[in-house]
N, CA, C and O atoms as a GROMACS GRO file, in nm:
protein
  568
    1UNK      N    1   1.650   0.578   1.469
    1UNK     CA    2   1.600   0.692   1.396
    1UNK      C    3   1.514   0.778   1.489
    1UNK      O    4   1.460   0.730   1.588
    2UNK      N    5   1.503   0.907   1.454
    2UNK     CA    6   1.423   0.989   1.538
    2UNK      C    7   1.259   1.041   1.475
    2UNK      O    8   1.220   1.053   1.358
    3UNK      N    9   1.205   1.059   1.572
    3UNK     CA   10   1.069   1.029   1.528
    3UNK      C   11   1.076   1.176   1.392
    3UNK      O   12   1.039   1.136   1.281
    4UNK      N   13   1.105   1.285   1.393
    4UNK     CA   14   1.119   1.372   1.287
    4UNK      C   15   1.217   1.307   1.165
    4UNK      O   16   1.224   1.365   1.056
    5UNK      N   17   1.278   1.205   1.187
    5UNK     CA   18   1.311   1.168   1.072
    5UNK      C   19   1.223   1.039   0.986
    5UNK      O   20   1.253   1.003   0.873
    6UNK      N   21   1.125   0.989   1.055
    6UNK     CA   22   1.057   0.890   1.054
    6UNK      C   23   0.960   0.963   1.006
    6UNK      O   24   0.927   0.915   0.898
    7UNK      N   25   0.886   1.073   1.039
    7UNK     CA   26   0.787   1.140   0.987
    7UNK      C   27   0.796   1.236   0.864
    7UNK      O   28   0.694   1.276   0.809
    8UNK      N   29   0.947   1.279   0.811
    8UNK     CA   30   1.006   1.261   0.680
    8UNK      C   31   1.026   1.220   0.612
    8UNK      O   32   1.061   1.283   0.513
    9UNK      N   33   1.018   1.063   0.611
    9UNK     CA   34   0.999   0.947   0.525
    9UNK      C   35   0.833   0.944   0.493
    9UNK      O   36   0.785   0.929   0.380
   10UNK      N   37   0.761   0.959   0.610
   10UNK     CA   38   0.656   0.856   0.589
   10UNK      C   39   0.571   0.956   0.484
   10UNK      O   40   0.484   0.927   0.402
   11UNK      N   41   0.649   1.118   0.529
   11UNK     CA   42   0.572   1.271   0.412
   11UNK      C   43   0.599   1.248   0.322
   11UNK      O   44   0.504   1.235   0.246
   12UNK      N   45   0.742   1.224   0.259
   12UNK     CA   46   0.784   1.207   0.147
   12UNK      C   47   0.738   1.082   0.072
   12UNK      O   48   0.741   1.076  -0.051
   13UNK      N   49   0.689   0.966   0.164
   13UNK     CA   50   0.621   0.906   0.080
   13UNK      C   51   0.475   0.916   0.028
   13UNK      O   52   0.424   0.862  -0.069
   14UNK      N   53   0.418   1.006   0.127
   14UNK     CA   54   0.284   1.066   0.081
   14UNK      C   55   0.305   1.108  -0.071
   14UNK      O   56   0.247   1.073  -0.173
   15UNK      N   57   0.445   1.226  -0.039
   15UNK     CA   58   0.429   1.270  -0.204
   15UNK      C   59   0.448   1.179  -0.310
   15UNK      O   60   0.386   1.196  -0.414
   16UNK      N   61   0.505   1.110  -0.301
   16UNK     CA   62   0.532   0.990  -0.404
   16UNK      C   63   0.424   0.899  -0.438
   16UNK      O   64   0.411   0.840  -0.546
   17UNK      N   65   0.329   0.890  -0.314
   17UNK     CA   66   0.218   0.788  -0.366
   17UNK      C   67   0.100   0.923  -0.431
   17UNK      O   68   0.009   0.898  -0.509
   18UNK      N   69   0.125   1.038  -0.385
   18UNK     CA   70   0.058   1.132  -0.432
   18UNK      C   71   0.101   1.132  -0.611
   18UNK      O   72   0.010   1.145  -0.693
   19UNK      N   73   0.245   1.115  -0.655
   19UNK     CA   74   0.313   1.144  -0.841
   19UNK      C   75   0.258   0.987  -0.857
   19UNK      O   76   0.264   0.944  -0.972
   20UNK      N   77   0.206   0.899  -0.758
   20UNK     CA   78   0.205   0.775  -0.822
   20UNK      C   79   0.368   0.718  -0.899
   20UNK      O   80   0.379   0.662  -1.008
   21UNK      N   81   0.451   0.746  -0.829
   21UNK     CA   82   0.632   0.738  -0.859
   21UNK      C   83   0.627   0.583  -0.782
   21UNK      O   84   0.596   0.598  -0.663
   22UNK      N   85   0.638   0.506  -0.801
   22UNK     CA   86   0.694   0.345  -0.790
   22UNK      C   87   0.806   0.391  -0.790
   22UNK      O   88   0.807   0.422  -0.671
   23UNK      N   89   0.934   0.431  -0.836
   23UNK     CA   90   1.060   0.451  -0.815
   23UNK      C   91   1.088   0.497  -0.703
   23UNK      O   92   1.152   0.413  -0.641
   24UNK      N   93   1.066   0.628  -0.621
   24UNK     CA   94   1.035   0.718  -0.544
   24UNK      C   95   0.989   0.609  -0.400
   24UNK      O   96   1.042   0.616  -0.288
   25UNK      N   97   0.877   0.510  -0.441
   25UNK     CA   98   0.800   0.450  -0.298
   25UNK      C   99   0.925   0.361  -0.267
   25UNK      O  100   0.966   0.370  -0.152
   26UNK      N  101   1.000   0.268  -0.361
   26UNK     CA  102   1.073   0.204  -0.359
   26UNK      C  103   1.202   0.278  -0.301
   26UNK      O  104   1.219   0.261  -0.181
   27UNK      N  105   1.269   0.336  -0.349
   27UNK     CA  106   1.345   0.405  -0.294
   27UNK      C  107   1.379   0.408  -0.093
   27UNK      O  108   1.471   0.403  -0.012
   28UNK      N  109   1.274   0.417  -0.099
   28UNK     CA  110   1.256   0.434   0.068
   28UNK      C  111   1.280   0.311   0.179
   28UNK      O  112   1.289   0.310   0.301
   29UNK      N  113   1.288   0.175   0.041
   29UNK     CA  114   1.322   0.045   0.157
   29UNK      C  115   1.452  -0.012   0.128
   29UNK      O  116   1.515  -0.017   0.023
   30UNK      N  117   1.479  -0.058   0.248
   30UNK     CA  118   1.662  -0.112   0.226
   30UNK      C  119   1.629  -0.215   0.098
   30UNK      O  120   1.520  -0.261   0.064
   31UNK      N  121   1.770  -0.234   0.038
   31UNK     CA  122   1.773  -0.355  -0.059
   31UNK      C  123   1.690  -0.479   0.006
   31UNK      O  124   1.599  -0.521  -0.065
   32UNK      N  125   1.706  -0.525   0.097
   32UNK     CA  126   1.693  -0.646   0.151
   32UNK      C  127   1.541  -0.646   0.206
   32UNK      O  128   1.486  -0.747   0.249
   33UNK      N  129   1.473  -0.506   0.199
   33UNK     CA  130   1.349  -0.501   0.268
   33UNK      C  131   1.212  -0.596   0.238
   33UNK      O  132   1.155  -0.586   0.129
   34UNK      N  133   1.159  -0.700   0.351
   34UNK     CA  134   1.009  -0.758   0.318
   34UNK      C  135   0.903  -0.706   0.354
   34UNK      O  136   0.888  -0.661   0.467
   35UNK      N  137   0.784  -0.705   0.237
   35UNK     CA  138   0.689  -0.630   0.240
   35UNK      C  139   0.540  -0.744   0.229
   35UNK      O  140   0.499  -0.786   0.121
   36UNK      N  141   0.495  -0.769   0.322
   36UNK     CA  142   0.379  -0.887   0.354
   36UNK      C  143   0.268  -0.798   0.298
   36UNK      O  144   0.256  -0.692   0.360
   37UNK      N  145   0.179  -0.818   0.188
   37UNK     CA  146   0.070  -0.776   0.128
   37UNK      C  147  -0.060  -0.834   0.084
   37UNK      O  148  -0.041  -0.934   0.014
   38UNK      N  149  -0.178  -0.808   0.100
   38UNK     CA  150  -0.278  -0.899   0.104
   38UNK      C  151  -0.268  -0.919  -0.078
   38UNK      O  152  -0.279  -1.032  -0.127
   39UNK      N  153  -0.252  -0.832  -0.139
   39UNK     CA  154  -0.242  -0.809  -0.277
   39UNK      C  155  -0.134  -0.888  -0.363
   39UNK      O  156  -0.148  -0.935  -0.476
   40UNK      N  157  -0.047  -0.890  -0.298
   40UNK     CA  158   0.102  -0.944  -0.364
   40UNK      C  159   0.189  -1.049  -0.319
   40UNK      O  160   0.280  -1.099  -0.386
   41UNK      N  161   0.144  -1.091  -0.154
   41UNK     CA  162   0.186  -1.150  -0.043
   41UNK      C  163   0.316  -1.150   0.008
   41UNK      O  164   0.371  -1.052  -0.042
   42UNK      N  165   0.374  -1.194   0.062
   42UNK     CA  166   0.530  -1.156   0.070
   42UNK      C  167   0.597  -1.128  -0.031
   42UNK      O  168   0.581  -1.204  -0.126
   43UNK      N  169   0.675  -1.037  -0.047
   43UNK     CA  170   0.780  -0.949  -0.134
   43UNK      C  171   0.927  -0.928  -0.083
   43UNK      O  172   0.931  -0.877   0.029
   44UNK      N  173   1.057  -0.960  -0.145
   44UNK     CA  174   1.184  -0.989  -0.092
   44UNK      C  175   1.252  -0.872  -0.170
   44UNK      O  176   1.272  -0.857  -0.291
   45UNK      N  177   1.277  -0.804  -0.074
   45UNK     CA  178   1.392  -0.693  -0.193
   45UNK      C  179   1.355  -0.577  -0.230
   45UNK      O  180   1.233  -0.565  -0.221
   46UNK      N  181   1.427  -0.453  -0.282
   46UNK     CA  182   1.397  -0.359  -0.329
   46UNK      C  183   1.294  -0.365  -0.467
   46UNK      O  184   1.178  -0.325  -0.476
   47UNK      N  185   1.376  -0.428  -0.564
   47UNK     CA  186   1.307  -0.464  -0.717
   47UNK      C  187   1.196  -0.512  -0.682
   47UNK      O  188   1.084  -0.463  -0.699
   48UNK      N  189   1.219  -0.592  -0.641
   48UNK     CA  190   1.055  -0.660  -0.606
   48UNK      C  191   0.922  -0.566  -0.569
   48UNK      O  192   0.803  -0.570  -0.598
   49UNK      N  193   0.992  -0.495  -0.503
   49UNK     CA  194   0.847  -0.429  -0.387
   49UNK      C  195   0.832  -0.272  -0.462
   49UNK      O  196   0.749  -0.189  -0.426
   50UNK      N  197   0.940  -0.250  -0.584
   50UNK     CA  198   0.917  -0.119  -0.667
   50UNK      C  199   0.842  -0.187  -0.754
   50UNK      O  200   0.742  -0.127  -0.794
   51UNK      N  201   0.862  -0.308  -0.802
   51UNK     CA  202   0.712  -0.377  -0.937
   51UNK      C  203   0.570  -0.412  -0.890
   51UNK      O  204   0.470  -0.438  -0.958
   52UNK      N  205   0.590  -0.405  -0.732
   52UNK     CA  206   0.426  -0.428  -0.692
   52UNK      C  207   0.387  -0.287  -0.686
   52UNK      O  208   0.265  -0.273  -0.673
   53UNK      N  209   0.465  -0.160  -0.692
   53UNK     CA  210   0.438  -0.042  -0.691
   53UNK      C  211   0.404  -0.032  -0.807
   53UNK      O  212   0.290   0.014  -0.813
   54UNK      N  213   0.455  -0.057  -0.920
   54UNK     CA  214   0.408  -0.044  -1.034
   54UNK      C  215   0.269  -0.112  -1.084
   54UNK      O  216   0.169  -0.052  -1.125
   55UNK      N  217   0.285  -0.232  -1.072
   55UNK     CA  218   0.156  -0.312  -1.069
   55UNK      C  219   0.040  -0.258  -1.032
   55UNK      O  220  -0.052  -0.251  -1.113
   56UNK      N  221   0.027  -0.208  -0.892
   56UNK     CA  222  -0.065  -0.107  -0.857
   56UNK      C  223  -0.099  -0.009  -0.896
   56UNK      O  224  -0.215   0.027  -0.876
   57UNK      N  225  -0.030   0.052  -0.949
   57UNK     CA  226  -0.019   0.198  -1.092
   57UNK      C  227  -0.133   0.152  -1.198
   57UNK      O  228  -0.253   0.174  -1.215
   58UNK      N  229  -0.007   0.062  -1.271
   58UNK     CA  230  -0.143   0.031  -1.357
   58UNK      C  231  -0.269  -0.072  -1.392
   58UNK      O  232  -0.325  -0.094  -1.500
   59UNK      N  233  -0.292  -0.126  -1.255
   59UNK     CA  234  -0.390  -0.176  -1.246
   59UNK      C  235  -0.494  -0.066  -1.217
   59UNK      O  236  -0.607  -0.071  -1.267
   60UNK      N  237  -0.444   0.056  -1.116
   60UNK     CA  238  -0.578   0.104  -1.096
   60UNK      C  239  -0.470   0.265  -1.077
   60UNK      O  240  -0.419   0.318  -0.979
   61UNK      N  241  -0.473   0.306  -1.247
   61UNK     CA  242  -0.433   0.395  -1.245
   61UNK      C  243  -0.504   0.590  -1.150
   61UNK      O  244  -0.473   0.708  -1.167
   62UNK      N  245  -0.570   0.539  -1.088
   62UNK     CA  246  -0.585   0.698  -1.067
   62UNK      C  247  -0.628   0.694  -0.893
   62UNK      O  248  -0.708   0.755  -0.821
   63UNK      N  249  -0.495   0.557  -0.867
   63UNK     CA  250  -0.460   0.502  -0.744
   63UNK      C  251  -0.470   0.646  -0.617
   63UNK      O  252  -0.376   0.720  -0.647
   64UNK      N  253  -0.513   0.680  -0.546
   64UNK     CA  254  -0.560   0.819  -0.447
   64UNK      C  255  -0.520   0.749  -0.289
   64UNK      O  256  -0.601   0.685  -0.221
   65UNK      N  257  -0.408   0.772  -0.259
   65UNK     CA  258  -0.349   0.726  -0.110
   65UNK      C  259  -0.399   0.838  -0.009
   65UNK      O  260  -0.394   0.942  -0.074
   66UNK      N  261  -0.446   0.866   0.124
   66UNK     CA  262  -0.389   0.942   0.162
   66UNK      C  263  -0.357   0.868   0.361
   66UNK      O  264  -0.443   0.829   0.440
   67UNK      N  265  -0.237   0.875   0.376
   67UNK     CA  266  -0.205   0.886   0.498
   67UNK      C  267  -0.271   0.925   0.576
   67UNK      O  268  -0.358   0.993   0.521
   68UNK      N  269  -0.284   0.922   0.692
   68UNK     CA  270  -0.368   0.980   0.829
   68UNK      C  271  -0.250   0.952   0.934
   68UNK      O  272  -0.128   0.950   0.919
   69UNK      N  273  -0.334   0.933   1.045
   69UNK     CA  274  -0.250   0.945   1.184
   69UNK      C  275  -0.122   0.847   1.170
   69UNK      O  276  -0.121   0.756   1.088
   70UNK      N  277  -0.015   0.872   1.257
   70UNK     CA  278   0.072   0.824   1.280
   70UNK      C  279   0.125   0.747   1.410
   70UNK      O  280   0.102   0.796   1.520
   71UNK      N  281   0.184   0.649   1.399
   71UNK     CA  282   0.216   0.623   1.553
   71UNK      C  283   0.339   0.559   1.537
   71UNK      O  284   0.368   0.459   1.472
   72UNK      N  285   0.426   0.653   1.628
   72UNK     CA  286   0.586   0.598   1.601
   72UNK      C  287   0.651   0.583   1.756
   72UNK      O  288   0.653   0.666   1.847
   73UNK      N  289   0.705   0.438   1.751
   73UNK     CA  290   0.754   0.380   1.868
   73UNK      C  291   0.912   0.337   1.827
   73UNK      O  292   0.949   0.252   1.746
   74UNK      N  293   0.996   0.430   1.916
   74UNK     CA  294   1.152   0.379   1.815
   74UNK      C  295   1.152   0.380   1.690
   74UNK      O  296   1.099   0.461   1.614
   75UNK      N  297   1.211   0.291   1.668
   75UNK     CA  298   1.236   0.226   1.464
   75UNK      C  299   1.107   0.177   1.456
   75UNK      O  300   1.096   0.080   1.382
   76UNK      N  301   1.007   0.217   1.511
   76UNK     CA  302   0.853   0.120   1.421
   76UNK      C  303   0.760   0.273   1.399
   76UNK      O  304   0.760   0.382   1.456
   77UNK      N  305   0.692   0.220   1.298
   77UNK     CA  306   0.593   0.328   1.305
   77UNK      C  307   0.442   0.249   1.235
   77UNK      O  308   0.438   0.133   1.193
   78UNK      N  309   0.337   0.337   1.238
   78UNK     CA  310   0.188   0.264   1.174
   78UNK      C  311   0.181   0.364   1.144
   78UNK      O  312   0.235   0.459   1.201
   79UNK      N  313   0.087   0.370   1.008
   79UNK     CA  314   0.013   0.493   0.952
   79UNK      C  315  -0.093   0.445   0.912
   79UNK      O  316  -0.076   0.353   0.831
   80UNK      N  317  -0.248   0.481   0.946
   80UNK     CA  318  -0.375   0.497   0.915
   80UNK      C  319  -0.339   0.578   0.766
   80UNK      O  320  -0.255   0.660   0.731
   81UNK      N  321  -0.480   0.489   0.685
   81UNK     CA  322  -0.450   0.558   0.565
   81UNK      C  323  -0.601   0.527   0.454
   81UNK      O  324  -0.643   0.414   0.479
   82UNK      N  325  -0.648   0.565   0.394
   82UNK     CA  326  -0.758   0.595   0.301
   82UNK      C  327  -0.752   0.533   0.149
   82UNK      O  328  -0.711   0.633   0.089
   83UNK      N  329  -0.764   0.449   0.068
   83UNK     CA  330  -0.726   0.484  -0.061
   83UNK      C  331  -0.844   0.448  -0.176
   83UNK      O  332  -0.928   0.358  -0.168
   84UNK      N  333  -0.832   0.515  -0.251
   84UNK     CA  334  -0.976   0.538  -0.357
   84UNK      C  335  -0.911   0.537  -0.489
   84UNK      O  336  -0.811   0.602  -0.517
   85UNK      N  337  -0.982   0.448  -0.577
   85UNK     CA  338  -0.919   0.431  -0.673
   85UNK      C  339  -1.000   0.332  -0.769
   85UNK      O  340  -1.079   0.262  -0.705
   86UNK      N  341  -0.999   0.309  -0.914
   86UNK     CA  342  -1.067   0.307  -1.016
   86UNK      C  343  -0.993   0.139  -1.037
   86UNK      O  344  -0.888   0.118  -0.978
   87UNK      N  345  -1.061   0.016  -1.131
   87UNK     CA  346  -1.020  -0.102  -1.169
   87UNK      C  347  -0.984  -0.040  -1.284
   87UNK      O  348  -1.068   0.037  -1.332
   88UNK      N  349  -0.893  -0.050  -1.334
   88UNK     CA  350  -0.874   0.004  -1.472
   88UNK      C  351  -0.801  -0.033  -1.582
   88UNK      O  352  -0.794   0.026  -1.690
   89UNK      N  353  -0.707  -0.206  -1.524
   89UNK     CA  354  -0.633  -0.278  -1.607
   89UNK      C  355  -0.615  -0.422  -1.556
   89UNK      O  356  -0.618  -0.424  -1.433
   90UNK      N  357  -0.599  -0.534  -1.608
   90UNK     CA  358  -0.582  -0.670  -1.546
   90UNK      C  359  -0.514  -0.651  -1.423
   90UNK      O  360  -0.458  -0.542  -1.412
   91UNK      N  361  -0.508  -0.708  -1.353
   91UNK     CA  362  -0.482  -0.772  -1.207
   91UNK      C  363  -0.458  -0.931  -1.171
   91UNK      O  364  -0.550  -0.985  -1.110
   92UNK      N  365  -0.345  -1.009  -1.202
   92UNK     CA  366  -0.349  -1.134  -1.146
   92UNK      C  367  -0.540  -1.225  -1.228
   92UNK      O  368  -0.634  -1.295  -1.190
   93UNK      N  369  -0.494  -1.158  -1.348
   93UNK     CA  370  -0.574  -1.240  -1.465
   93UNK      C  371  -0.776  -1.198  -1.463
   93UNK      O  372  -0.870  -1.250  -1.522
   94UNK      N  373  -0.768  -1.096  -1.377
   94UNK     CA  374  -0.874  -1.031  -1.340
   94UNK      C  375  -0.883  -0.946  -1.464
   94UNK      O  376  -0.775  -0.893  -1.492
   95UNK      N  377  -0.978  -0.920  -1.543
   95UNK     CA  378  -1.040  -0.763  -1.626
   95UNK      C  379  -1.032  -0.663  -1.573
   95UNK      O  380  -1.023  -0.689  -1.453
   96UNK      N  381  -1.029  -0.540  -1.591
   96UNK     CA  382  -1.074  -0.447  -1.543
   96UNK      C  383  -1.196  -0.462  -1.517
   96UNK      O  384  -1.248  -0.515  -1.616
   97UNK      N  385  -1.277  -0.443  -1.430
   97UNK     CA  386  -1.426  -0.385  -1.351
   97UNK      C  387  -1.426  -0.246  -1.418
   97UNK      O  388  -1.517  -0.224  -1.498
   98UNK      N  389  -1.343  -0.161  -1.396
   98UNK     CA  390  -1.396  -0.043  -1.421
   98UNK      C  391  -1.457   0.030  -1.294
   98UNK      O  392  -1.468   0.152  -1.286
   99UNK      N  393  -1.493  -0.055  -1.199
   99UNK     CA  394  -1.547  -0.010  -1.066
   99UNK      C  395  -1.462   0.070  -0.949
   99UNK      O  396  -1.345   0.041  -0.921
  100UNK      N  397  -1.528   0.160  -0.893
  100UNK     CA  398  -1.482   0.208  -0.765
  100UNK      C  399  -1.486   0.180  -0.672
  100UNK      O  400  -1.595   0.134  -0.639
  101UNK      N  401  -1.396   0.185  -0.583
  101UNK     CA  402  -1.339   0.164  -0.431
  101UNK      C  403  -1.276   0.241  -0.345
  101UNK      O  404  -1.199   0.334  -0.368
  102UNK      N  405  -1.325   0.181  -0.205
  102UNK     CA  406  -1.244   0.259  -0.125
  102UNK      C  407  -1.216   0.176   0.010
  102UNK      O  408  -1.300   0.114   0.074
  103UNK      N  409  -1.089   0.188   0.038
  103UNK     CA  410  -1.061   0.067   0.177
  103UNK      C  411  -1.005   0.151   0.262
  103UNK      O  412  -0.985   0.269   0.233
  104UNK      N  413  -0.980   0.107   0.353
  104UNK     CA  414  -0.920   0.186   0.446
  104UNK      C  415  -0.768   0.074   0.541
  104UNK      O  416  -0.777  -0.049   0.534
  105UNK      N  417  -0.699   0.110   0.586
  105UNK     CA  418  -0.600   0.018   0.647
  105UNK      C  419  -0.532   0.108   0.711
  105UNK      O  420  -0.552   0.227   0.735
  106UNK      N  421  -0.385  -0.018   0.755
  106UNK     CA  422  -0.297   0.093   0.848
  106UNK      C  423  -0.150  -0.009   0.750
  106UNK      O  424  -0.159  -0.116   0.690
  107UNK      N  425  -0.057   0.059   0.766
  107UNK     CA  426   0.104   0.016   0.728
  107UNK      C  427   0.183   0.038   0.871
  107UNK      O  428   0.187   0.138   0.942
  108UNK      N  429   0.248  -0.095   0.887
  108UNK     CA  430   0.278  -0.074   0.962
  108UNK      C  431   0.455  -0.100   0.919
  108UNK      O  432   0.480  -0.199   0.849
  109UNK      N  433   0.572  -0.010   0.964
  109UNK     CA  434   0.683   0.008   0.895
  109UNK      C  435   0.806  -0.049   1.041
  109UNK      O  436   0.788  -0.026   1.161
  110UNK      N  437   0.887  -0.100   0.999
  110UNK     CA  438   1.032  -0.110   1.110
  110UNK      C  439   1.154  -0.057   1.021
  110UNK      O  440   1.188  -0.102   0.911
  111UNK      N  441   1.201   0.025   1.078
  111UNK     CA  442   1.308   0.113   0.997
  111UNK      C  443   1.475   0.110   1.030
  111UNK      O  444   1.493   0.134   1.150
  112UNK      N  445   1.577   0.090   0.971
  112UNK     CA  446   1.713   0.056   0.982
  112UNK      C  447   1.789   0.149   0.915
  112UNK      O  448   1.768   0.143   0.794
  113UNK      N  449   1.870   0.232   0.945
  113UNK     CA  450   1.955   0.305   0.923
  113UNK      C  451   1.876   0.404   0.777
  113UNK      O  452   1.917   0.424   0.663
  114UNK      N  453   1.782   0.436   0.831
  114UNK     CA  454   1.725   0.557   0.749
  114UNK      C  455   1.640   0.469   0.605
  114UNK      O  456   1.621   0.519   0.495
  115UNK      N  457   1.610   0.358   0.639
  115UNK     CA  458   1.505   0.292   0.551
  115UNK      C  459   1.388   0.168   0.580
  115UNK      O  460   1.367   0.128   0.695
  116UNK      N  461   1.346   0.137   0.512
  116UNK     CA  462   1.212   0.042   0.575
  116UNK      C  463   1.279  -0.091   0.554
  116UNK      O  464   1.362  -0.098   0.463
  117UNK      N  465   1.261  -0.168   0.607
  117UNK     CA  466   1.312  -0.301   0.631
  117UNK      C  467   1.232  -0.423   0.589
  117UNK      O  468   1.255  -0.519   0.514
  118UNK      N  469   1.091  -0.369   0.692
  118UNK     CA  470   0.996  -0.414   0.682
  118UNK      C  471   0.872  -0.330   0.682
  118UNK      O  472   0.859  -0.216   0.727
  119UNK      N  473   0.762  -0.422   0.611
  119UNK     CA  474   0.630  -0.341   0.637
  119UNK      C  475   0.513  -0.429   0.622
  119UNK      O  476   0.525  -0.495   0.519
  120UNK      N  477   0.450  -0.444   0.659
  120UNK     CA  478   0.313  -0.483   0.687
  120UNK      C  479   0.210  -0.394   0.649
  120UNK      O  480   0.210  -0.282   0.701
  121UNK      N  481   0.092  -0.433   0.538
  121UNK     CA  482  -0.005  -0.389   0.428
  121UNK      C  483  -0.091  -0.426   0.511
  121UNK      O  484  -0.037  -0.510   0.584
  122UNK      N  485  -0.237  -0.403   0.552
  122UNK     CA  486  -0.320  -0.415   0.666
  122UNK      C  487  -0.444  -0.347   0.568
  122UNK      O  488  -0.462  -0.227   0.545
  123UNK      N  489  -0.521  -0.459   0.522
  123UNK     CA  490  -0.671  -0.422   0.507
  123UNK      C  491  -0.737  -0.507   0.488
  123UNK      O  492  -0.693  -0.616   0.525
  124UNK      N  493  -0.849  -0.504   0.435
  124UNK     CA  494  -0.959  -0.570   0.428
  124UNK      C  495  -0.962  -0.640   0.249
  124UNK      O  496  -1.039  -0.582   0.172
  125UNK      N  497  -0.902  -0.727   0.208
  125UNK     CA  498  -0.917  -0.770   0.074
  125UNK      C  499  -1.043  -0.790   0.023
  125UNK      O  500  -1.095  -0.739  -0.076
  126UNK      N  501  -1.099  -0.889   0.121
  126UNK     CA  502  -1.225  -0.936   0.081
  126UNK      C  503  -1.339  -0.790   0.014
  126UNK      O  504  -1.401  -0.774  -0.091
  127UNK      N  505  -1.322  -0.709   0.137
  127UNK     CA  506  -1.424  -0.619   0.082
  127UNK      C  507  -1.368  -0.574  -0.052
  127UNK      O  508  -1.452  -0.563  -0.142
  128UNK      N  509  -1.224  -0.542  -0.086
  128UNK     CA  510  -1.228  -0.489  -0.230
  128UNK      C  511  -1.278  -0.529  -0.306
  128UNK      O  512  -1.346  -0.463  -0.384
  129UNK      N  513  -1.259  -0.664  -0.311
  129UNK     CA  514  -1.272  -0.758  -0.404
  129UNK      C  515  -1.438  -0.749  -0.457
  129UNK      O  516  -1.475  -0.763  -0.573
  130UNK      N  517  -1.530  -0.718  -0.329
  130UNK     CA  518  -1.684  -0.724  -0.354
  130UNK      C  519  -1.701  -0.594  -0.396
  130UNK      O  520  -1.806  -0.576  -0.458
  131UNK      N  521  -1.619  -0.485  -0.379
  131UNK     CA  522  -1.657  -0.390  -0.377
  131UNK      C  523  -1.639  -0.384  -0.573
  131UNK      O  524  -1.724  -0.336  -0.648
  132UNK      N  525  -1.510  -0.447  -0.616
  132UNK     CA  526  -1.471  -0.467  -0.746
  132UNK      C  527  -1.620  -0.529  -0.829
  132UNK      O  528  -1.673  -0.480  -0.929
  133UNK      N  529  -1.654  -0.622  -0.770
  133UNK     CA  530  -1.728  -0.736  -0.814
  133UNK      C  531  -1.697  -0.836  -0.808
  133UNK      O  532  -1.788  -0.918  -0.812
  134UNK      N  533  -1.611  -0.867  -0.800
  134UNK     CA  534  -1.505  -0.988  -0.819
  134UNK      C  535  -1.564  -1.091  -0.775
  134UNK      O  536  -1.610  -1.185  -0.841
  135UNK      N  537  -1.564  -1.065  -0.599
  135UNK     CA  538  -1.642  -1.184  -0.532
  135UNK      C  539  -1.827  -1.096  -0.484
  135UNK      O  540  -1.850  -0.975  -0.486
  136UNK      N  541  -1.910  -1.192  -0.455
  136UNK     CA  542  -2.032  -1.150  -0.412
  136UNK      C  543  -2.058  -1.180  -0.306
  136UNK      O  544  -1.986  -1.269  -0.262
  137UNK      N  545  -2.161  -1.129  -0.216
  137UNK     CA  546  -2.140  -1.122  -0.093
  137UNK      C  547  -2.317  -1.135  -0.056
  137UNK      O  548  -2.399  -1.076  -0.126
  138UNK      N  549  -2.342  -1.189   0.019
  138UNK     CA  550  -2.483  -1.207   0.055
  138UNK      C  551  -2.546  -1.101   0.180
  138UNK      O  552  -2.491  -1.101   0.290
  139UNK      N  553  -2.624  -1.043   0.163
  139UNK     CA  554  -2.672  -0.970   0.291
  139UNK      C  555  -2.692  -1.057   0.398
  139UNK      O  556  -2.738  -1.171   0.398
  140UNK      N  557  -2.637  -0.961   0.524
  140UNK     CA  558  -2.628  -1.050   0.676
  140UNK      C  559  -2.832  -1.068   0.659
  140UNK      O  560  -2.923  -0.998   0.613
  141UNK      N  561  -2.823  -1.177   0.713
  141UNK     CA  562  -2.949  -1.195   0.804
  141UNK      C  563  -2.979  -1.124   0.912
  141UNK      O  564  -2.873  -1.121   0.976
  142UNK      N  565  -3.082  -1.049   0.987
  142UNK     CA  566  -3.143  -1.020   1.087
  142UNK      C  567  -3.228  -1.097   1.182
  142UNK      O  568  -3.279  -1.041   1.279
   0.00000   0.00000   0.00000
């Protein structure tokens, strides 16, 4: 793939995580594609990795992605990325918090005949989780 076609995917998925479209994010990985997630952990398949899209919807409906820099080597690419977003429905037997967050990570993508294959989810769980409430966290010592 060429890096302008790689950077057409990765826009078009901006817009899609922008409609919050799970159909749309899905769309973009081969049938066969695995998706390693701190959230969901390995994922096999198209279906699969469009219901953790969904899941994410409505767990924390007013889900706010945004992409940043890019770095594309051949069929691989990483994208730096931002996301802010509200607790707002169960989660893997969790309540809603109701609380706000914001993490930051990178995705990192390998691409095959004009789709994602693979991808790698890259952040920091733990902090969501404190940031949720979920888990508590003790101030460092000095």
């Amino acid at each position: 793939m060429t890096r302008e076609q790689i950077v057409s995917i990765l826009n078009a998925m901006q817009r899609a995580w922008n409609a919050r479209d799970a159909v749309a994010l899905a769309a973009h990985h081969a049938d066969d594609a695995v998706v390693h997630s701190p959230i969901f952990g390995e994922v096999h398949g198209r279906t699969e990795i469009e219901r953790t899209y969904r899941d994410l919807f409505r767990a924390f409906a007013d889900w706010t992605y945004q992409g940043q820099e890019m770095i594309i080597d051949g069929h691989r690419a990483a994208q730096v990325f931002t996301v802010n977003a509200t607790h707002t429905s169960e989660l893997f037997g969790v309540d809603a918090t109701h609380r706000r967050f914001e993490i930051h990570g990178m995705l990192v993508f390998e691409f095959r005949d004009g789709k994602i294959v693979h991808e790698r989810r890259m952040y920091d769980f733990t902090a969501l989780l404190i940031q949720l409430g979920v888990l508590k966290a003790k101030p460092a010592r000095g």
